[in-house]
N, C-alpha and C positions, 0 to 999 in steps of 0.2 A: 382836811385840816380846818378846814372853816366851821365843820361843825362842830369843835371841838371850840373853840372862839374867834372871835373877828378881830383879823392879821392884816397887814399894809403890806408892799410885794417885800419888802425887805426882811419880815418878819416871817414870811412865808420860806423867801429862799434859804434862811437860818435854818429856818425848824425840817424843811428837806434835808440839810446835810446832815443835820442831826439825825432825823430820823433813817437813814440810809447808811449811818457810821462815817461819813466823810466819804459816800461812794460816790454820788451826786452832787451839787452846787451848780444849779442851774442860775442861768446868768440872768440879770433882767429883762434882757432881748429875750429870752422864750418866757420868762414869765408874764410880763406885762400884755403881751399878745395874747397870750389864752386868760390872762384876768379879761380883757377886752370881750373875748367870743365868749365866755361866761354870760358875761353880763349884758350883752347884747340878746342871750338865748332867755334872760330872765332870772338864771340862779344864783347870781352873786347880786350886790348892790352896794356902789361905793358909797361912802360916807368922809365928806370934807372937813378934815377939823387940823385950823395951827400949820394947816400948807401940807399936811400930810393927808393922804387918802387909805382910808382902812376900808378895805371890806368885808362883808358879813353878806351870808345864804340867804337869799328873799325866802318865802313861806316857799314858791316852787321850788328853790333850791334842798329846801329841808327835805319835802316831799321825796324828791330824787333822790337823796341820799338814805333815807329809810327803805325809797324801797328798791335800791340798786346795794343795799349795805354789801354784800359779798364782793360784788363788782367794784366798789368803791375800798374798800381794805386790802384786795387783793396785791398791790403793790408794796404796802408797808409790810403785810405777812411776810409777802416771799424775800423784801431785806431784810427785816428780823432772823428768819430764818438761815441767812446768808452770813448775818452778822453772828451767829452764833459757831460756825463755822471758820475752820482757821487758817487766815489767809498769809501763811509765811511765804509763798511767791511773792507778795506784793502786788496783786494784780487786783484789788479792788479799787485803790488810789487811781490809777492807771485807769481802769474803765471807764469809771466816771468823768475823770478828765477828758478819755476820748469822747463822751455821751456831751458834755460840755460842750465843745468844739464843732460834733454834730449840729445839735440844738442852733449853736450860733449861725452856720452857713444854712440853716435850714430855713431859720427867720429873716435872716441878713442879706444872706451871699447871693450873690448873682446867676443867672441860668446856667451859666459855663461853670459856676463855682462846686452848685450844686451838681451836674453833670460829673466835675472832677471828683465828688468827695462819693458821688457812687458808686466809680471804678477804684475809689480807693478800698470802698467796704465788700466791695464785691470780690477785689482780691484779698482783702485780709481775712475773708471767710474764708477762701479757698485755701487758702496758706494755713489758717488753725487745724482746718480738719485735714490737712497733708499731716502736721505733727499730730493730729491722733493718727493718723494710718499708719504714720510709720513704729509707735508703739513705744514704749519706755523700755531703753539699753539699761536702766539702772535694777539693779538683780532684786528680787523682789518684788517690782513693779509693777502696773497694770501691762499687758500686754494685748 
């Protein structure tokens, strides 16, 4: 996003949701962390102006991003992608919220927090591919 122009974290977390259709809306707890390792590795560099901090790609930054371009698109493709596709379950709202949630015990939560929310995903993996094993009763359906 930053090569596209230099965004403040609040501006950033806007143009995620946007860009993900309201899939995403990461919190400032995971964003302001990885603006942090960014700009500790050298590719971002904040700029103070008015009590706000904006950041913008240092020349390494740019660097990376020209020459990681596939690597670095790849996340917007595959929501675009996702967003063109039609979500009448309701289940992209939903994810993101659950990715939300993630993110926050991931930056935040505690060893035990963390430990809980991996037996949560650990079973709610096991539990989605039970309902694909067991196959769609509705006539027609994937089986």
């Amino acid at each position: 996003m930053l090569a596209d122009r230099p965004m403040n974290g609040y501006q950033m977390i806007q143009e995620i949701a946007e860009r993900s259709g309201g899939a995403w809306k990461p919190s400032p707890g995971s964003i302001y962390p990885t603006l942090q390792q960014l700009e500790d590795e050298g590719l971002i560099q904040a700029d103070e102006a008015s009590g706000r901090r904006t950041f913008r790609l240092t020349s390494e930054g740019e660097t990376y991003v020209q020459e990681h371009e596939a690597e670095v698109n790849a996340p917007w493709e595959s929501m675009s992608a996702n967003a063109e596709d039609d979500d009448a379950a309701g289940l992209r709202p939903l994810v993101g919220q659950t990715a939300q949630a993630l993110w926050q015990i991931m930056a935040t939560g505690s060893a035990d927090q963390q430990a809980r929310a991996r037996e949560v995903l650990a079973d709610t993996r096991r539990k989605l591919y039970g309902i694909l094993a067991d196959g769609d009763d509705q006539e027609g359906g994937p089986r």
